[in-house]
Biotite code that builds the C-alpha atoms (Angstrom):
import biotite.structure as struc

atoms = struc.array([
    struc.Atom([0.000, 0.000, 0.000], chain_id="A", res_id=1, res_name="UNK", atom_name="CA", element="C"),
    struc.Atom([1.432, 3.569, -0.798], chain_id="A", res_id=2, res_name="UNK", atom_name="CA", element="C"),
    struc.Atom([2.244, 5.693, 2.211], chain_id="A", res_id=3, res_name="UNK", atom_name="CA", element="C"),
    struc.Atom([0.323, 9.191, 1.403], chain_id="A", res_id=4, res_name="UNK", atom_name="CA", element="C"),
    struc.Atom([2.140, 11.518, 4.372], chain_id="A", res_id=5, res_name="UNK", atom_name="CA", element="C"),
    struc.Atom([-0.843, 14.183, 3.390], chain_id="A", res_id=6, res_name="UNK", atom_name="CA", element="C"),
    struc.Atom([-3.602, 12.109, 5.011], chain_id="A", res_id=7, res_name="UNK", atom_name="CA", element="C"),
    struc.Atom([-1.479, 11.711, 7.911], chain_id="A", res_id=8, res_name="UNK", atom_name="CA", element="C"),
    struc.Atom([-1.213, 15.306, 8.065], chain_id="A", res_id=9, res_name="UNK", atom_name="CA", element="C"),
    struc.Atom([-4.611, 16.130, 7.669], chain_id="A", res_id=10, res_name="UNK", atom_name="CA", element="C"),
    struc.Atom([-5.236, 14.115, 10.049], chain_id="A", res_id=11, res_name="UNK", atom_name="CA", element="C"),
    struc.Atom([-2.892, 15.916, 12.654], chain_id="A", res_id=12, res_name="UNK", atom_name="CA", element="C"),
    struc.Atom([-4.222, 18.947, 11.972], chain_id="A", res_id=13, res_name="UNK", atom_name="CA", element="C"),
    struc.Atom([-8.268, 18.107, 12.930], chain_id="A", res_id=14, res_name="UNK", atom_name="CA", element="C"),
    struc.Atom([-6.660, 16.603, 16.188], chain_id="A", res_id=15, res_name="UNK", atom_name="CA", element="C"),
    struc.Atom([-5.133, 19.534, 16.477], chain_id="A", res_id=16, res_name="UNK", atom_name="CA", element="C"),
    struc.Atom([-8.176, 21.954, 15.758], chain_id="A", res_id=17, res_name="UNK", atom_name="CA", element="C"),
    struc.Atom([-9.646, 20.253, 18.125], chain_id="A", res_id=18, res_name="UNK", atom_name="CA", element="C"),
    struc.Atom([-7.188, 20.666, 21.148], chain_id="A", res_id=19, res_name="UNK", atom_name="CA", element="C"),
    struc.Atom([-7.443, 24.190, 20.297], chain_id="A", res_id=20, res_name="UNK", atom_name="CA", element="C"),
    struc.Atom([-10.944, 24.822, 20.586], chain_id="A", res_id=21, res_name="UNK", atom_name="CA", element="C"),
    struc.Atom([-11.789, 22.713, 23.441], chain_id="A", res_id=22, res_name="UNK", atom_name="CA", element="C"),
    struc.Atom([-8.695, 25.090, 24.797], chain_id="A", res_id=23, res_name="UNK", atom_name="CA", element="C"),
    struc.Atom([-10.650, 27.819, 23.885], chain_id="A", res_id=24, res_name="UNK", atom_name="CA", element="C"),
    struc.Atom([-13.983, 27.285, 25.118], chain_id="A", res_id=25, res_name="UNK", atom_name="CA", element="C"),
    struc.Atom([-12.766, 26.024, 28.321], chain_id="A", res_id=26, res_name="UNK", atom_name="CA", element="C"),
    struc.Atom([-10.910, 29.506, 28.809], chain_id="A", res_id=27, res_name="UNK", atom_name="CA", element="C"),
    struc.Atom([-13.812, 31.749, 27.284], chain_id="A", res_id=28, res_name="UNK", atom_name="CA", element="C"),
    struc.Atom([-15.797, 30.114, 29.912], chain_id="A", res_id=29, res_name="UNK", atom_name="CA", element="C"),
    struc.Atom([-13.963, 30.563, 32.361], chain_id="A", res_id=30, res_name="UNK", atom_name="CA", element="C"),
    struc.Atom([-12.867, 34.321, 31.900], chain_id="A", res_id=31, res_name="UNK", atom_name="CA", element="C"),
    struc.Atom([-16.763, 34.927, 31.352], chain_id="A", res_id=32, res_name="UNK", atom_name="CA", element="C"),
    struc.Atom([-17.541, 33.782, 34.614], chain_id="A", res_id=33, res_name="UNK", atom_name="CA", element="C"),
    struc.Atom([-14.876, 35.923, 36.061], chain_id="A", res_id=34, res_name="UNK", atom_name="CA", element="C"),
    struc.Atom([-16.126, 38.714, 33.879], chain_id="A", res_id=35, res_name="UNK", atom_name="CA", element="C"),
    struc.Atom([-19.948, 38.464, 35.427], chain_id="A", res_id=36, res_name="UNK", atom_name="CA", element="C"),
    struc.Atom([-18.699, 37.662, 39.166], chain_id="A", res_id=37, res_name="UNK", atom_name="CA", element="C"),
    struc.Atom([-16.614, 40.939, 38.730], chain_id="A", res_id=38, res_name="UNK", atom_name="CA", element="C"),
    struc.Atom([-19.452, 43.184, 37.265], chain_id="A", res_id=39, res_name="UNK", atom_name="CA", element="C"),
    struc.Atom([-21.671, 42.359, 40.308], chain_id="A", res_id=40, res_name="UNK", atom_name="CA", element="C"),
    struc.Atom([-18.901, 42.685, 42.249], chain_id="A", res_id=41, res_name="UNK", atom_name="CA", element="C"),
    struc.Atom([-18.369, 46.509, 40.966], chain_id="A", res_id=42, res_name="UNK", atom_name="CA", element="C"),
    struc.Atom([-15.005, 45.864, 40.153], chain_id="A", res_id=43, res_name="UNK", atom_name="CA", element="C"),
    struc.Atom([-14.016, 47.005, 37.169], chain_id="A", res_id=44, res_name="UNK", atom_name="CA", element="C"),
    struc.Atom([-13.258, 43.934, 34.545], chain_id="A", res_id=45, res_name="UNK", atom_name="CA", element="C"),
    struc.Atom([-11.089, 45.595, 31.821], chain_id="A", res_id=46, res_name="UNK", atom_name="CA", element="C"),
    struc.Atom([-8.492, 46.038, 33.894], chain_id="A", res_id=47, res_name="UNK", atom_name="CA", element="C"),
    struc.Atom([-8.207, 42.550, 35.062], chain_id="A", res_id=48, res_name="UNK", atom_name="CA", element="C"),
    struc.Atom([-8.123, 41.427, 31.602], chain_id="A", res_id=49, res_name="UNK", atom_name="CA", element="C"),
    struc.Atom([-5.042, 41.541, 29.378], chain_id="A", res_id=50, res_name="UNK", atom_name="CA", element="C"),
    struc.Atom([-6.276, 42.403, 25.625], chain_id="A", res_id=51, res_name="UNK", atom_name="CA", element="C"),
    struc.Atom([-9.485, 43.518, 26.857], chain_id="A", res_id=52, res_name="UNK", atom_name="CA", element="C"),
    struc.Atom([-8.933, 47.269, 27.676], chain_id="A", res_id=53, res_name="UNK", atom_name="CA", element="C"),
    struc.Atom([-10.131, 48.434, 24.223], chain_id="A", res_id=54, res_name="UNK", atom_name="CA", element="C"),
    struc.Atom([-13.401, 46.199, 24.009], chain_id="A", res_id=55, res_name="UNK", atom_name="CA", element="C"),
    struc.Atom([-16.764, 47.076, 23.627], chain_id="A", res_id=56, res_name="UNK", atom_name="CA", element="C"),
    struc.Atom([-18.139, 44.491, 24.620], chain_id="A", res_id=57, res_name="UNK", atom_name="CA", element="C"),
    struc.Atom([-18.045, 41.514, 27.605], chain_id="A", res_id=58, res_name="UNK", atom_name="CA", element="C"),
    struc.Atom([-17.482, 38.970, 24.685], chain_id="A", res_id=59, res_name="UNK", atom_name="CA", element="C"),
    struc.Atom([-15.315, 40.976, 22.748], chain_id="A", res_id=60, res_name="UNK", atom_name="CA", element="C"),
    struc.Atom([-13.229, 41.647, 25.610], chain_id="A", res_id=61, res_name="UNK", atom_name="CA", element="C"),
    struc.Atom([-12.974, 37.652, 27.121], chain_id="A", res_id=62, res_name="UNK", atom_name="CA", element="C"),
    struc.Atom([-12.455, 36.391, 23.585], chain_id="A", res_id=63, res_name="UNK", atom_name="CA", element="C"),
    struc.Atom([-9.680, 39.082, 23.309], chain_id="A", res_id=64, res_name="UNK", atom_name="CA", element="C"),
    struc.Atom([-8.281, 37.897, 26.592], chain_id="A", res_id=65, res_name="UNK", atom_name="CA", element="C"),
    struc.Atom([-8.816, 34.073, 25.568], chain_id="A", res_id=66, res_name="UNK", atom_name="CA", element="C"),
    struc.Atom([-6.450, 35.033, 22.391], chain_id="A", res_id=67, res_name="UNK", atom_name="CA", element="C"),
    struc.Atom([-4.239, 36.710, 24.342], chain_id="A", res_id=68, res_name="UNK", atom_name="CA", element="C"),
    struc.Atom([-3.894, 34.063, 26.897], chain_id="A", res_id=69, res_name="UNK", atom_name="CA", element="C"),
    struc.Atom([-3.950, 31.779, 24.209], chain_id="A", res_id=70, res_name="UNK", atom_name="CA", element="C"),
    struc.Atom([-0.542, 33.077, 22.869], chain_id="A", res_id=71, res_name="UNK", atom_name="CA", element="C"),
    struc.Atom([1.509, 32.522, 25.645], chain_id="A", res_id=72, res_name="UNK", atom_name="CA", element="C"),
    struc.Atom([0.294, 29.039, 26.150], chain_id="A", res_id=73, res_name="UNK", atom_name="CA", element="C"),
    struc.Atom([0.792, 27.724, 22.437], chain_id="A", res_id=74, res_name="UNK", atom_name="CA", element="C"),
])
């Protein structure tokens, strides 16, 4: 049988997808729960979030902090 490397690859790659977004969700999650406790809390989220000082949003600024984290971890 031939050995086709660019299966094997593709293959990799949806593992690899994968990892990432169950990464990501876990973390989005997580910051957004952080995010609400903080906002009944009164404390003031942005700050406690790198990447999110610019955001508009509560999504825009965890998912900005998920990339962010996400950097230094991959």
């Amino acid at each position: 049988m031939q050995h086709t490397p660019l299966l094997e690859a593709d293959r990799a790659l949806a593992h690899e997808s994968q990892a990432f977004w169950s990464i990501f969700l876990l973390a989005f999650v997580l910051l957004f729960v952080v995010v609400l406790l903080a906002k009944l809390v009164g404390i003031h989220w942005r700050e406690l979030l790198p990447g999110a000082e610019d955001a508009k949003s509560m999504a825009q600024g965890v998912k900005a902090a998920v990339y962010t984290f996400m950097s230094h971890i991959i």
